[in-house]
C-alpha positions, 0 to 999 in steps of 0.5 A: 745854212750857219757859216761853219765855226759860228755856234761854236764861237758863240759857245766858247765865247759865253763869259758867264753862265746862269748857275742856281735854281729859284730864287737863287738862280743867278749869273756868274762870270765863267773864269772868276766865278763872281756873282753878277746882277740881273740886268733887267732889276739893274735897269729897274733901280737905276734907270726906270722911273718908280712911276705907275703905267696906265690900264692902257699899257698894262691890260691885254687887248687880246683874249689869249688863246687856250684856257689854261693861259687864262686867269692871273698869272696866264700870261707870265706862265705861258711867256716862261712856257715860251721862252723855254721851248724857244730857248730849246727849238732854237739850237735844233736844226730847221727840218728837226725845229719844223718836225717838233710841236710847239705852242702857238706863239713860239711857231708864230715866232719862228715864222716870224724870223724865217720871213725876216731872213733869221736863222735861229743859232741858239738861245739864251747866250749869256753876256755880263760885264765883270767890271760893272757886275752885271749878267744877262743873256740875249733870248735868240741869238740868229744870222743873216745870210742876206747881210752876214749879220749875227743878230741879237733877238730879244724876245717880248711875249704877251705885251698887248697894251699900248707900248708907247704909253708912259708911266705916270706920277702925280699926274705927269708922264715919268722919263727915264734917268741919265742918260735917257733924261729925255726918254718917256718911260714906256715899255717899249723904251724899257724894253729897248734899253735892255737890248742897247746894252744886252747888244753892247755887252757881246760887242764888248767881246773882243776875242768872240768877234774874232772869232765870227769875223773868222766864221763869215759875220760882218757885223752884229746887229739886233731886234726887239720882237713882240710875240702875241695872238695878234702877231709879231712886231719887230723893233731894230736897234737903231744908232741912237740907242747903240749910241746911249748903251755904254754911258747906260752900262756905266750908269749901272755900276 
């Protein structure tokens, strides 16, 4: 069971919102109402090398199942399909969650939090920073009873090729800009790069860790998770990238 005041405070919290539809659909700080950046096309112009990813990291390994997955433009279809039945299925209770029909990755993803001691508390929370003009919103945000541990879940569907394979140019394996110079540009690290500072932004939240401090959660912690006919691997964020997600955030001004 969630300590009592813990998806509230998350709520009330939440210092931005994503507003419009299509194209414009974007995030806007709660009080100001300023426009903010997506993280990820952030990270995209000002971190990820322009380098081009080998066949191994981009073809899929796995034949999805469900024909209507197939063909170009499947798997991005069936990841939004995902994310929005997860972001719906995550704030409902577990008999109401376990009742509901679900397409095949978001139950094996749901299993896969259960065995990992998660608890689901809700979807896509947003967290921004004003100063550097930049919003975004963690996938799943769970708790762990076992550690008292609010948990930041980022959420990866359908990445079937190699993970660790870097992106190349002129026949070199590319690295990443400041202050990840020394980190190959891989999936995997892009990946981890926007769980280093989606984490590092609700930890920026000092009136929010009050308020779950006061609920019970004794610290937050946060995983990357790829969910994919084969399974789902789990990632943590480890202190060297918590580490890098301040000078990462800067870096994105």
């Amino acid at each position: 069971m969630l300590p009592r005041g813990l998806k509230a405070a998350l709520k009330q919290g939440a210092p931005c919102r994503l507003v419009g539809s299509g194209k414009r659909k974007r995030f806007e700080a709660t009080a100001s109402r300023t426009a903010l950046r997506g993280l990820t096309k952030r990270l995209q112009a000002r971190v990820f090398s322009n380098g081009t990813f080998p066949l191994v990291a981009i073809e899929s390994t796995v034949r999805p199942s469900g024909g209507h997955w197939r063909g170009k433009g499947g798997g991005r279809r069936r990841g939004r399909a995902v994310d929005a039945q997860v972001t719906r299925l995550a704030a409902m209770s577990e008999a109401r969650r376990g009742a509901s029909k679900m397409l095949v990755l978001t139950r094996m993803l749901f299993a896969a939090l259960a065995e990992e001691g998660l608890e689901p508390v809700m979807g896509q929370r947003a967290v921004c920073s004003t100063r550097h003009r930049v919003g975004t919103a963690a996938d799943i945000v769970c708790y762990s009873a076992e550690t008292k541990a609010l948990v930041v879940v980022e959420l990866k569907c359908g990445h079937t090729g190699s993970k660790v394979a870097a992106a190349v140019r002129d026949g070199k394996p590319c690295t990443m800009a400041t202050p990840l110079r020394r980190v190959s540009d891989c999936y995997l690290h892009r990946h981890m790069a926007q769980l280093a500072v989606t984490h590092h932004l609700l930890m920026r939240e000092a009136r929010t860790l009050q308020k779950l401090k006061r609920a019970g959660v004794q610290t937050v912690d946060a995983v990357l998770m790829y969910a994919s006919d084969d399974g789902v691997d789990v990632y943590r964020l480890d202190d060297w990238w918590t580490r890098k997600a301040e000078a990462l955030l800067d870096r994105l001004a």
